[in-house]
ZADO-977959 format. One line per field, with one value per residue (C-alpha): residue number from 1; x, y, z; residue in one letter; chain. Coordinates in nm, 4 decimals, always signed. Layout:
resi	(NUM	...)
px	(X	...)
py	(Y	...)
pz	(Z	...)
resn	(a	...)
chain	(A	...)
//
This chain:
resi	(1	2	3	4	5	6	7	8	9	10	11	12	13	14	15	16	17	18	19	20	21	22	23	24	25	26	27	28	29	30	31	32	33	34	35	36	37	38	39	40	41	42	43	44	45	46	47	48	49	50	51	52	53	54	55	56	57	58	59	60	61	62	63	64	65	66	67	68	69	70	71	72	73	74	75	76	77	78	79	80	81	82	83	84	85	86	87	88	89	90	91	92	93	94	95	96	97	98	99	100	101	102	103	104	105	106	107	108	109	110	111	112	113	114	115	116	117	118	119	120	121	122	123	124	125	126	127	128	129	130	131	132	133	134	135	136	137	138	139	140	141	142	143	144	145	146	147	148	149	150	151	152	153	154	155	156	157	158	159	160	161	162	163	164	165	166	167	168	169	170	171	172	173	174	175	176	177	178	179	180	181	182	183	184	185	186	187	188	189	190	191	192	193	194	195	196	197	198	199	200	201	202	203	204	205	206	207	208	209	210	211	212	213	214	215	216	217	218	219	220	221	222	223	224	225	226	227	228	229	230	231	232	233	234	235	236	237	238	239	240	241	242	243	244	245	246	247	248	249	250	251	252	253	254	255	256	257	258	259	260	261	262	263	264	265	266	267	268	269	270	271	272	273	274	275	276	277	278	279	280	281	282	283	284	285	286	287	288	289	290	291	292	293	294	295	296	297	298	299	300	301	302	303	304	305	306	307	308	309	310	311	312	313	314	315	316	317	318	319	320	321	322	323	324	325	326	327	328	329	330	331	332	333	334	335	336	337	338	339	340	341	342	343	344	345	346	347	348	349	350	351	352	353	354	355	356	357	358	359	360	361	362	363	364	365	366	367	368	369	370	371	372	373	374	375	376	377	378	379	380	381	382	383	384	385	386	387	388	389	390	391	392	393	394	395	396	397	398	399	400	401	402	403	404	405	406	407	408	409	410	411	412	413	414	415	416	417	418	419	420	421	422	423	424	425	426	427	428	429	430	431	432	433	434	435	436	437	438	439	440	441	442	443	444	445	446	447	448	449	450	451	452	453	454	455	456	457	458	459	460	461	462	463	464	465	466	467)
px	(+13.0560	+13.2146	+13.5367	+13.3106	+13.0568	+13.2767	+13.3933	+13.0670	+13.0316	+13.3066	+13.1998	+12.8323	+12.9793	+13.1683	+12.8582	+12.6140	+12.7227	+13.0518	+13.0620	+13.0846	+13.2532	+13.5170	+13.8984	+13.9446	+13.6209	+13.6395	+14.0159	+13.8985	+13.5953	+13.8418	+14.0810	+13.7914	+13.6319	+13.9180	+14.0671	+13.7447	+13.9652	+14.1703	+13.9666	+13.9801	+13.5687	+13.6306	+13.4450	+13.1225	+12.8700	+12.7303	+12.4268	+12.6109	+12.8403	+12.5518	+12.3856	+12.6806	+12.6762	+12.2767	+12.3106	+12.4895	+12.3734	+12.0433	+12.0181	+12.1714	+12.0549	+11.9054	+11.8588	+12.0580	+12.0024	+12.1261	+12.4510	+12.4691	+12.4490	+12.6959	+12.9587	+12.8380	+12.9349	+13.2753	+13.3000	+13.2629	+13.4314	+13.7528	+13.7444	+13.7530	+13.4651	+13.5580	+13.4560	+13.4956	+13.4904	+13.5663	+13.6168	+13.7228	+13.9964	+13.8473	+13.9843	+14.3099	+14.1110	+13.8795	+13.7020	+13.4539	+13.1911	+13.3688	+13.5013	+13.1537	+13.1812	+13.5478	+13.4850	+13.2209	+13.5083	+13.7048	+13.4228	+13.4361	+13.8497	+13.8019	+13.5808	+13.8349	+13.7030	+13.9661	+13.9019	+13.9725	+13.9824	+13.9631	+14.0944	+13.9235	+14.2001	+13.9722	+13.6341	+13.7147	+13.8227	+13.4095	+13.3166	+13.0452	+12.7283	+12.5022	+12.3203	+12.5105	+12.2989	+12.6137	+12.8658	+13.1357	+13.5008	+13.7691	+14.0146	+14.3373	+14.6000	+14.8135	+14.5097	+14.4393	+14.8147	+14.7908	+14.4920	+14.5866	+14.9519	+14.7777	+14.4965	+14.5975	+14.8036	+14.4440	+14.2493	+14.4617	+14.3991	+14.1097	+14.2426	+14.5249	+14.6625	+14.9154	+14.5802	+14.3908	+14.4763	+14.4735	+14.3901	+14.3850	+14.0364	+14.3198	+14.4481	+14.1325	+13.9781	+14.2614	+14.1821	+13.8302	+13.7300	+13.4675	+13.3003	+13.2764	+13.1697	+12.9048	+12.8468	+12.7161	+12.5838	+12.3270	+12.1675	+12.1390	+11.8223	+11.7669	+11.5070	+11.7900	+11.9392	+11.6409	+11.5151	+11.7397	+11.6188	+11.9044	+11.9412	+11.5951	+11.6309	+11.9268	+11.7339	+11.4479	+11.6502	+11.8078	+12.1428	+12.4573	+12.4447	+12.7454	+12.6704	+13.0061	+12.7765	+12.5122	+12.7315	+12.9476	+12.8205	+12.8287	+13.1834	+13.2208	+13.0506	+13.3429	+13.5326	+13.3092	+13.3344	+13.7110	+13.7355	+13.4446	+13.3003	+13.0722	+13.0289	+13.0572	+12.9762	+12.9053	+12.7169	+12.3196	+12.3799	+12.5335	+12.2424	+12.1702	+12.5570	+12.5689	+12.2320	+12.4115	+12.6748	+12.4847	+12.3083	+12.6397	+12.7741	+12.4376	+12.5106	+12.8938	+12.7393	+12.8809	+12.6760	+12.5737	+12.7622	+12.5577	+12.5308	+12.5747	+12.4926	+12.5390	+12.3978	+12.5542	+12.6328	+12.5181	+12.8024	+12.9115	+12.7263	+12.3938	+12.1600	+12.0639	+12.3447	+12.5293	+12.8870	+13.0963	+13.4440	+13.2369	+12.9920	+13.2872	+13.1197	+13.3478	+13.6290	+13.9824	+14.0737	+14.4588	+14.3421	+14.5639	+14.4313	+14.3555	+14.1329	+13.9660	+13.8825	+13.7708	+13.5127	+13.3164	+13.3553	+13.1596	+12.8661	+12.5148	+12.3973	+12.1339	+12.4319	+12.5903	+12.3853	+12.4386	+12.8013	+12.8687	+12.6532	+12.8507	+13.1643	+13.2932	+13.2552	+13.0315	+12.6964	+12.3188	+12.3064	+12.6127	+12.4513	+12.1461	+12.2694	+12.4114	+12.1302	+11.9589	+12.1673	+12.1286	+11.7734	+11.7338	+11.9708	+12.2806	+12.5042	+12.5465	+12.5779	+12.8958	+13.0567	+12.9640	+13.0957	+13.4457	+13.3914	+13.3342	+13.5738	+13.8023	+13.7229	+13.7479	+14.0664	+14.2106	+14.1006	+14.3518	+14.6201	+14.6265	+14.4666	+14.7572	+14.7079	+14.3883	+14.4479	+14.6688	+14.4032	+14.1455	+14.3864	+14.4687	+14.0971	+14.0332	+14.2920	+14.1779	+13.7739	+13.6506	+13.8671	+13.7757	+13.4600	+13.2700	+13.0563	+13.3387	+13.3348	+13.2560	+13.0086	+12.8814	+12.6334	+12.2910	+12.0048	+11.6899	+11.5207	+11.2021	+11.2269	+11.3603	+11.2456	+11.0683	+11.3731	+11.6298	+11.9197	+12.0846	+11.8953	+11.9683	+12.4031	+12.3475	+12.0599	+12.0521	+12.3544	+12.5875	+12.8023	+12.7686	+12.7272	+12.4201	+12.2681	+12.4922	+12.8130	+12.6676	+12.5988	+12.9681	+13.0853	+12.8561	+13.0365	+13.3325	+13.2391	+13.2769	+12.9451	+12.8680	+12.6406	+12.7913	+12.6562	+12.8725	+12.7520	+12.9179	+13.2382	+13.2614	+13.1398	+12.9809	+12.9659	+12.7253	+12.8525	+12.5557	+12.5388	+12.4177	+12.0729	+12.0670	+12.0882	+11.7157	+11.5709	+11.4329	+11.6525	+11.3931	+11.4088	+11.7708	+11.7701	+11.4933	+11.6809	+12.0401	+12.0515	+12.3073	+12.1029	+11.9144	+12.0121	+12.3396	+12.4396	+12.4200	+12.6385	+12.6821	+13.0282	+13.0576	+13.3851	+13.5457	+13.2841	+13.0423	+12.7222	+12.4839	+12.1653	+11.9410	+11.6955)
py	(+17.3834	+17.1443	+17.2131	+17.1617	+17.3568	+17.6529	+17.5439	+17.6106	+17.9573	+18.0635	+17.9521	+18.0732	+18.4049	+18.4391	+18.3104	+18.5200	+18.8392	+18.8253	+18.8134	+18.4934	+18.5784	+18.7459	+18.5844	+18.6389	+18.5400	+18.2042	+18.1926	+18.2139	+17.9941	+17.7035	+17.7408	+17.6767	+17.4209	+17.2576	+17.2377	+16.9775	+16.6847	+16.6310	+16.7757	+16.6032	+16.4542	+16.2645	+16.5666	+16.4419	+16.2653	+15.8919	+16.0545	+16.3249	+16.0883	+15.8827	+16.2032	+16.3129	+15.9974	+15.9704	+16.2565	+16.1560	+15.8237	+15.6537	+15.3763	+15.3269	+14.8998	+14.8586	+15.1780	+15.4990	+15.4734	+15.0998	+15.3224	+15.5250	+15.2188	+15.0348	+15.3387	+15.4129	+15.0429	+15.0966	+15.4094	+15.2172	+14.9441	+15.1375	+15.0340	+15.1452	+15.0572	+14.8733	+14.9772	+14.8206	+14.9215	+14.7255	+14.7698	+14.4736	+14.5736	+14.5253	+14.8735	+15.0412	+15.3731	+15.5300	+15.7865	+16.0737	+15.8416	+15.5684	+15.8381	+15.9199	+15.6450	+15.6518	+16.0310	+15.8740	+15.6450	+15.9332	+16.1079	+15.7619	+15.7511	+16.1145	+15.9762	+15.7820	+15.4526	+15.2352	+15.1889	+14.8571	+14.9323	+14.5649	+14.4846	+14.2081	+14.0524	+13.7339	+13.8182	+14.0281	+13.7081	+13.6221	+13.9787	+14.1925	+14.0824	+14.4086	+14.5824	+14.4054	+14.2958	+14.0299	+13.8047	+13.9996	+13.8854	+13.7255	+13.8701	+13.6742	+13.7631	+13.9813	+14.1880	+14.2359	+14.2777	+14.5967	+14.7170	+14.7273	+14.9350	+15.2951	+15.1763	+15.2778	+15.6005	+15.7511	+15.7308	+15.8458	+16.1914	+16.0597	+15.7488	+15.7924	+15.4571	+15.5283	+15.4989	+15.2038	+14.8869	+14.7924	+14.4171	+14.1749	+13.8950	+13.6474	+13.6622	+13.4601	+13.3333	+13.1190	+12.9805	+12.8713	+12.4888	+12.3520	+12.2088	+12.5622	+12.6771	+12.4544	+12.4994	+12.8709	+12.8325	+12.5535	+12.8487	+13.0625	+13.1275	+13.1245	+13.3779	+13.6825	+13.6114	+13.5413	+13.8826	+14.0745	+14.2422	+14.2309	+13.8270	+13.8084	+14.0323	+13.8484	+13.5219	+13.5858	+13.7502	+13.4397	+13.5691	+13.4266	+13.3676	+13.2117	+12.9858	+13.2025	+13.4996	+13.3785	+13.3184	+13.6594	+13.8412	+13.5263	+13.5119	+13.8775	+13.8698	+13.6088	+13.9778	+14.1189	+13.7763	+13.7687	+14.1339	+14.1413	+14.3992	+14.6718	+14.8643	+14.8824	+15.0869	+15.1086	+15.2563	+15.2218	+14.9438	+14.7379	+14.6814	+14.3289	+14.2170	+14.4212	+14.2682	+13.9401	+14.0348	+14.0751	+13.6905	+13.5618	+13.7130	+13.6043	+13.2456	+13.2918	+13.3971	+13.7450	+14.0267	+14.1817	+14.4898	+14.7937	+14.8539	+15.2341	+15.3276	+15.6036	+15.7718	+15.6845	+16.0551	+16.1869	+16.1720	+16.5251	+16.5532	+16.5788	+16.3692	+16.1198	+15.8571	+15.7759	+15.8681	+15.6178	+15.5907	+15.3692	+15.6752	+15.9380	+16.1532	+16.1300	+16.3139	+16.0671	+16.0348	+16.0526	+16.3444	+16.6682	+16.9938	+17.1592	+16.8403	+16.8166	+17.1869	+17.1923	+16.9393	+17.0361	+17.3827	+17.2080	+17.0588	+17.1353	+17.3951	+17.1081	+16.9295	+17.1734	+17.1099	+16.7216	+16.7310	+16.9914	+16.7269	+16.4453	+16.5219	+16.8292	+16.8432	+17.1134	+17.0761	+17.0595	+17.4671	+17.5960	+17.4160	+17.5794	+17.9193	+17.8825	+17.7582	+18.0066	+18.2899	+18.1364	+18.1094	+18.4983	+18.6356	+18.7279	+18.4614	+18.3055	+17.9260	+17.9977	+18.1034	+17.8861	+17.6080	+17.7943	+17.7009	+17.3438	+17.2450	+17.4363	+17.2513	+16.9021	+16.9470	+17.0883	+16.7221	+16.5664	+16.7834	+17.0884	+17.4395	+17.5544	+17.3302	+17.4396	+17.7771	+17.7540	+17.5554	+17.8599	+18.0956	+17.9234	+17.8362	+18.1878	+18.3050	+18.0170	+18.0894	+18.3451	+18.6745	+18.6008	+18.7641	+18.7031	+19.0125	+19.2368	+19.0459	+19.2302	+19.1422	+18.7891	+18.6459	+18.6531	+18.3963	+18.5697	+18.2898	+18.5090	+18.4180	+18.0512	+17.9065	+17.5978	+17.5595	+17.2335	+17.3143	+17.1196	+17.3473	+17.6285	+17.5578	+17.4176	+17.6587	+17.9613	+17.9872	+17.8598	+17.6588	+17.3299	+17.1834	+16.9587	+16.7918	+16.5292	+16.7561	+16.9633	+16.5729	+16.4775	+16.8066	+16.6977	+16.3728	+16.5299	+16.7295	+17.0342	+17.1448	+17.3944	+17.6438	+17.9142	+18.1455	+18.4335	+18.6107	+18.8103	+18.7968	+18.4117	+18.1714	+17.8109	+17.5972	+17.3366	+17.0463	+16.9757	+16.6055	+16.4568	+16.4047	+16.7513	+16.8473	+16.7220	+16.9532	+17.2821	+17.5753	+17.6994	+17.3300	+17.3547	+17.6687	+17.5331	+17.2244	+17.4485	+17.6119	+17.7923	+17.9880	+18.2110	+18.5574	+18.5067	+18.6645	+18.3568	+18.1922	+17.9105	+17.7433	+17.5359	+17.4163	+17.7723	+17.9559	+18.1521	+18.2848	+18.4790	+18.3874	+18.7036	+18.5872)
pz	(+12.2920	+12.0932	+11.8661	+11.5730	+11.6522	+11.7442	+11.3769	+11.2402	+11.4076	+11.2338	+10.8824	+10.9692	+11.0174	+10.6886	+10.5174	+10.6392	+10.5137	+10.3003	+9.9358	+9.8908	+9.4758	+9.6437	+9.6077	+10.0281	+10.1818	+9.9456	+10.0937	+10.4908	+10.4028	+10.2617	+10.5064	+10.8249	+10.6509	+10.5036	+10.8588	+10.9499	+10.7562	+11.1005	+11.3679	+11.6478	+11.7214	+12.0167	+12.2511	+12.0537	+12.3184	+12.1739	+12.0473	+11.8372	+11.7085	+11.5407	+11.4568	+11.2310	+11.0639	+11.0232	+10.8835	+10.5897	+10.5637	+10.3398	+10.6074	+10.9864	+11.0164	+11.2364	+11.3785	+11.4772	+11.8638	+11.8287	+11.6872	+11.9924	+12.2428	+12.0390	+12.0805	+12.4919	+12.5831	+12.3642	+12.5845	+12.9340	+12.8048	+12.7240	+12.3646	+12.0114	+11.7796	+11.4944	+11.1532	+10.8645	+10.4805	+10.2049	+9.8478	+9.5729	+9.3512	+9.0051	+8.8592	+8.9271	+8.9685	+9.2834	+9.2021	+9.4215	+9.3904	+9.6159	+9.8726	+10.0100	+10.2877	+10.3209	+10.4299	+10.7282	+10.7817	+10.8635	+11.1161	+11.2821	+11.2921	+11.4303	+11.6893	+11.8424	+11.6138	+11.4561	+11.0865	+10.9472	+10.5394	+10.3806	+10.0225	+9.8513	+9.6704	+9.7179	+9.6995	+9.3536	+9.1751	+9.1944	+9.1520	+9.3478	+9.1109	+9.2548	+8.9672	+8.6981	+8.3799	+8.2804	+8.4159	+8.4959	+8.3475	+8.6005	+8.7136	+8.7591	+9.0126	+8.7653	+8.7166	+9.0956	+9.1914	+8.8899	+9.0309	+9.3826	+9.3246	+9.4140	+9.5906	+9.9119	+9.7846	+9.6280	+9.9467	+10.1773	+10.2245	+10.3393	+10.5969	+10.8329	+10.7855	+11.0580	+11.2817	+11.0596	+10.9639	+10.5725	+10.5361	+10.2244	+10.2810	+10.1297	+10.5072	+10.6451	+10.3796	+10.1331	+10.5368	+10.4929	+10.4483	+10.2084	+10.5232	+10.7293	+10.4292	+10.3673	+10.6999	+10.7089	+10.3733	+10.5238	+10.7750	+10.4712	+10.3581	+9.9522	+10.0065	+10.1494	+9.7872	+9.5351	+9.6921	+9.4538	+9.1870	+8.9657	+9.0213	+8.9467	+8.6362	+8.4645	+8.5786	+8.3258	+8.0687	+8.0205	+8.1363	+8.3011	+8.6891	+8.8596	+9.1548	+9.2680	+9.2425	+9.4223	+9.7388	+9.6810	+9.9910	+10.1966	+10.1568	+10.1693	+10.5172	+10.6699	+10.6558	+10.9299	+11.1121	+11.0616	+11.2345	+11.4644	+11.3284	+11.5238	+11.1774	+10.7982	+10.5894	+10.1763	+9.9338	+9.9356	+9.6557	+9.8892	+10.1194	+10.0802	+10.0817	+10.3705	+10.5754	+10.4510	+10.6593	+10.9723	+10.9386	+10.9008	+11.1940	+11.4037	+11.2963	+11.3943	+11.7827	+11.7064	+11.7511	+11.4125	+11.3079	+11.2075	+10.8862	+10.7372	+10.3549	+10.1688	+9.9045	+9.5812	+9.3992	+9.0543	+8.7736	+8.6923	+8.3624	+8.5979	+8.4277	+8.6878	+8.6180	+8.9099	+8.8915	+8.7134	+8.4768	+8.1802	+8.1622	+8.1751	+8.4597	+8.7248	+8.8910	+8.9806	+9.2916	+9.0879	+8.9050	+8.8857	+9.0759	+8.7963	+8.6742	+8.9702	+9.0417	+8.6175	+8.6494	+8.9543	+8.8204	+8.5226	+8.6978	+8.6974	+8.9457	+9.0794	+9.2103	+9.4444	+9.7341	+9.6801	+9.6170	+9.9276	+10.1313	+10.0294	+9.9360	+10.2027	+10.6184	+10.5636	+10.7898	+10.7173	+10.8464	+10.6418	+10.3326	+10.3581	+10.4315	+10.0868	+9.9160	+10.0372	+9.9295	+9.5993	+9.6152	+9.7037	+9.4525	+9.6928	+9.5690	+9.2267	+9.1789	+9.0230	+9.3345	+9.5381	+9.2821	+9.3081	+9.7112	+9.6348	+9.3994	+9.6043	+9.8773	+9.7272	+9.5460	+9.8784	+10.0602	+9.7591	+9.7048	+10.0006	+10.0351	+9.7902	+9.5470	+9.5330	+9.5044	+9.2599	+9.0451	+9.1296	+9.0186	+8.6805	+8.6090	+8.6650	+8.4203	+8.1356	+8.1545	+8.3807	+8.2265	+7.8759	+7.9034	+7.5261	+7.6319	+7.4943	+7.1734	+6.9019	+6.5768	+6.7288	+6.5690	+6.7727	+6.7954	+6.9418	+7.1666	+7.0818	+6.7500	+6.7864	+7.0771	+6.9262	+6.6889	+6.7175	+6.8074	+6.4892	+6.2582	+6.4506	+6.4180	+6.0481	+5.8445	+6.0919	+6.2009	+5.8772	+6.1741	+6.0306	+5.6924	+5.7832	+6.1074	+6.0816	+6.1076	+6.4400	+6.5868	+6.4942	+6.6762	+6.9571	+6.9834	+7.0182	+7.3199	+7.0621	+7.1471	+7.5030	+7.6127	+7.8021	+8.0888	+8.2163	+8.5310	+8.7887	+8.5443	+8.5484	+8.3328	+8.3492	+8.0648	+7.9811	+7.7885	+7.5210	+7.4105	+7.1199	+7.2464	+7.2682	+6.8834	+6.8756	+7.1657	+7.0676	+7.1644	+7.4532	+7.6342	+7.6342	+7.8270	+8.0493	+8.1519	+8.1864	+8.5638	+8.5015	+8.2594	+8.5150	+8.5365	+8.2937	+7.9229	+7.6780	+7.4434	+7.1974	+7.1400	+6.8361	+6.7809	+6.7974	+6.6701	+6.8943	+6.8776	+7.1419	+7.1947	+7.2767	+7.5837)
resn	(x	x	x	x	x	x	x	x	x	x	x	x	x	x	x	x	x	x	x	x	x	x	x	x	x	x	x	x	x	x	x	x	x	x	x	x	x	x	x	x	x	x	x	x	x	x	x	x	x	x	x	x	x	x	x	x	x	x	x	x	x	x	x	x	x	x	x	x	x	x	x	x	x	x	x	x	x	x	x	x	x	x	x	x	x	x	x	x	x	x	x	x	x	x	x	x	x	x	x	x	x	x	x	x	x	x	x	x	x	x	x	x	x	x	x	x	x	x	x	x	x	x	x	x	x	x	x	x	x	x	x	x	x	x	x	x	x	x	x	x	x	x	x	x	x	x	x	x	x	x	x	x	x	x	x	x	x	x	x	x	x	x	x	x	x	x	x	x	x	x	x	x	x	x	x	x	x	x	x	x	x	x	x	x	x	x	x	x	x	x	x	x	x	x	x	x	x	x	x	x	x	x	x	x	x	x	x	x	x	x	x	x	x	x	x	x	x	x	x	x	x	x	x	x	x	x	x	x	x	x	x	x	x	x	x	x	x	x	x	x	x	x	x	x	x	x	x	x	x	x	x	x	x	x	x	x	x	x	x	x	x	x	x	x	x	x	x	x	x	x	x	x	x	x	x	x	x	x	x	x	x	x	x	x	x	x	x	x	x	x	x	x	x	x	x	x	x	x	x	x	x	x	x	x	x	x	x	x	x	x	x	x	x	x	x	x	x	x	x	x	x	x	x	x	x	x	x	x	x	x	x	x	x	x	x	x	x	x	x	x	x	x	x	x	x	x	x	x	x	x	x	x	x	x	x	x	x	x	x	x	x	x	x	x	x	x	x	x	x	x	x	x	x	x	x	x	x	x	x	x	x	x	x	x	x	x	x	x	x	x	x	x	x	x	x	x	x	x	x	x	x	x	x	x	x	x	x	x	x	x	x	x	x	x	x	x	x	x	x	x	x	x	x	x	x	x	x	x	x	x	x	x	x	x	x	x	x	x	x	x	x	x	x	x	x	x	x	x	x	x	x	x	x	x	x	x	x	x	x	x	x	x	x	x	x	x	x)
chain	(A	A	A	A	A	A	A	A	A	A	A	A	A	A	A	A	A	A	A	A	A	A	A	A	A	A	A	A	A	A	A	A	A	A	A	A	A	A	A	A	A	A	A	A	A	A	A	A	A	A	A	A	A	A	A	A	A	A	A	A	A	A	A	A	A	A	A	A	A	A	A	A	A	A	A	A	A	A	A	A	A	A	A	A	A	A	A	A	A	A	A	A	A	A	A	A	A	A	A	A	A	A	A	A	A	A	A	A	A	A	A	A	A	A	A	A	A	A	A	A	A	A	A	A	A	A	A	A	A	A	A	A	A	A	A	A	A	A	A	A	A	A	A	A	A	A	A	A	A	A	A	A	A	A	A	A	A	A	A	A	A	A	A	A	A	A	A	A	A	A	A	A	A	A	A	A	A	A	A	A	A	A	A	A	A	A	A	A	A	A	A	A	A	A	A	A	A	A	A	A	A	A	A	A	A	A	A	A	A	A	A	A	A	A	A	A	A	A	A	A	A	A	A	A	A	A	A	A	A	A	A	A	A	A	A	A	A	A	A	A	A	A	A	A	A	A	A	A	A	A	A	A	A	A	A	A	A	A	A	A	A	A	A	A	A	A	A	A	A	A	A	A	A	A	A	A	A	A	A	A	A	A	A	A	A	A	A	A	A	A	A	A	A	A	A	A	A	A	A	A	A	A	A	A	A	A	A	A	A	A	A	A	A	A	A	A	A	A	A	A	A	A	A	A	A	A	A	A	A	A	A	A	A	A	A	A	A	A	A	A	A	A	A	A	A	A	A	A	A	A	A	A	A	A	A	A	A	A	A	A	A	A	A	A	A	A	A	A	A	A	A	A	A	A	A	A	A	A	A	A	A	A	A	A	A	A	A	A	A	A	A	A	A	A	A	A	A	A	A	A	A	A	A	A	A	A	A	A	A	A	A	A	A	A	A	A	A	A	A	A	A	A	A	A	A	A	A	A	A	A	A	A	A	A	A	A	A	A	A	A	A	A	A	A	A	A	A	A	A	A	A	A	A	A	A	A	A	A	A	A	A	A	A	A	A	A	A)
//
């Protein structure tokens, strides 16, 4: 048996019958899953090596078993894989979002893999073009130098750099000449870039395309060429730079990497947007314990089984024990959030870090219980089902002087819908868009409204909504 599957016996063991609310089993859970980060893979066969990353991954390119083949002759040959991941430094922040193949990137440094994590101080003066409507705006050297400074201090508790090399593109390609360029660019074909749908979108818009653009993930692939690369790996909107890489390297007589993508994950507002620091729904990699564990505490219930797929060393059987725990009733979504964010704000700052952030979120929300509040006012959902929630705050409730005001709270991330259950609560920040729905739908979209006492936070008024 396998360290980690002796790993998962444990876990499976505490999760089949423990209460999964209480303060000790979510201690012992934490502490045996936590301890995954740096266990040691390297008693993994070929084939479950690629099976731990398939597992995680949207596409293996070109195929899983070409994975396992790739580590078997690394095996005979006495050598490491190499696998790359690269990232263009066009913000000073990474966020959760980013992390998802840098934690694969760990399973394969775990594997006995050297990781070759590749900063494209280069490539981010033409800026990665995928799924943008617009040009986007240089970046000069100044900007780049700021954005690098805690680059590699925000993903290391997820790369041992003592064990993985951190490279700059500048190193090979301030190198490359117009004619090697022009060279490669000649056994191109037009039709691997015109087959991009966001090219082809800002094409008939009428909007800006660079001719830098257009070559972006030619350049970018010279990386894999530079490093002879067995693997990369990015997020599923990286695909075509990423097949780009493998021509390149096939017209450099190397042997194409394979290419690994990951899912990109849901922003932790839960409605569909990927996660992202323009929308606002994402958790810093910088962030303080208590920010971290606060916002996954916050999420939607829909995105625990994502987020514990994707963001924790947890495994496809220990995820669906959970789920379905919550699916019969014997374990509240709630709790198993308190797990998660545990879990993830443990990866960034330590298991006591993280319980110290349990223990003061638990203080802030989950001991103020507003069922011992006396003489709150109640909305019956009997009654007002069909009612906007705007009207409701404004003409039922006397909350709000008009529509307008209970928008303006709204704005101001004044507005929340509260469940408590099980002595915990989960709130529900309600958005603008929201003042329009009818009080029923609201509940309807809101998971965390199963099976919980109800409440309405408006600015610091409340109100309980009879269900």
């Amino acid at each position: 048996m396998s360290r980690l599957s002796e790993s998962v016996t444990r876990a499976m063991q505490i999760l089949d019958g423990s209460d999964l609310a209480a303060d000790y089993t979510v201690a012992r859970l934490l502490e045996e899953t936590y301890s995954r980060r740096s266990l040691d893979l390297t008693d993994l066969s070929p084939e479950e090596q690629a099976a731990l990353v398939e597992g995680r991954a949207i596409n293996v390119i070109p195929s899983a078993s070409k994975l396992t083949e790739k580590i078997t002759a690394a095996q005979a040959e006495g050598r490491k894989l190499v696998v790359k991941y690269g990232i263009d430094p066009t913000s000073p922040d990474v966020h959760l979002g980013h992390s998802v193949p840098i934690i694969i990137a760990n399973r394969f440094q775990r594997m006995g893999h050297h990781v070759v994590f590749i900063i494209g101080d280069v490539t981010a003066k033409i800026g990665d073009p995928s799924g943008r409507t617009s040009d986007r705006p240089p970046l000069t050297d100044a900007d780049i130098a700021a954005n690098l400074s805690g680059y590699q201090k925000q993903v290391t508790p997820f790369i041992d750099f003592e064990r993985a090399d951190l490279r700059f593109n500048g190193e090979w390609l301030n190198k490359v000449s117009l004619p090697e360029l022009v060279e490669i660019l000649a056994r191109v074909p037009v039709s691997m870039t015109l087959q991009r749908e966001d090219f082809r979108n800002r094409l008939a818009a009428g909007d800006g395309l660079s001719v830098a653009e257009f070559v972006y993930s030619v350049v970018m692939a010279l990386d894999s060429v530079a490093i002879t690369a067995d693997v990369e790996l990015g997020g599923v909107d990286q695909l075509l730079n990423l097949q780009m890489c493998r021509k390149v390297m096939e017209i450099r007589e190397q042997t194409p990497e394979v290419v690994i993508t990951t899912p990109l994950i849901e922003g932790t507002d839960g409605n569909g947007s990927k996660m992202s620091k323009s929308k606002g729904n994402y958790v810093g990699l910088s962030s303080t314990p208590d920010e971290i564990y606060g916002r996954l505490m916050s999420i939607p219930d829909h995105l625990i089984e994502p987020y514990l797929k994707q963001l924790t060393e947890w495994t496809d059987e220990e995820i669906s024990k959970v789920t379905a725990r919550i699916a019969d009733g014997t374990a509240h979504p709630m709790a198993i959030k308190r797990i998660l964010a545990g879990e993830v704000t443990a990866t960034l700052h330590g298991l006591k870090a993280a319980e110290e952030a349990r223990a003061e979120f638990t203080a802030r929300f989950s001991k103020r219980s507003f069922a011992d509040t006396q003489n709150l006012p109640t909305i019956s959902l009997q009654e007002h089902a069909e009612t906007p929630l705007a009207t409701l705050i404004s003409q039922v409730l006397g909350f709000a002087t008009s529509n307008s005001a209970v928008r303006r709270i709204a704005q101001q991330n004044g507005l929340r819908l509260i469940a408590e259950a099980d002595g915990e609560q989960h709130t529900t920040q309600l958005t603008e868009t929201a003042v329009q729905q009818p009080l029923g739908e609201i509940l309807t979209e809101a998971d965390s409204a199963k099976d919980a006492d109800l409440y309405l936070k408006i600015g610091r008024k409340i109100a309980r909504i009879d269900a």
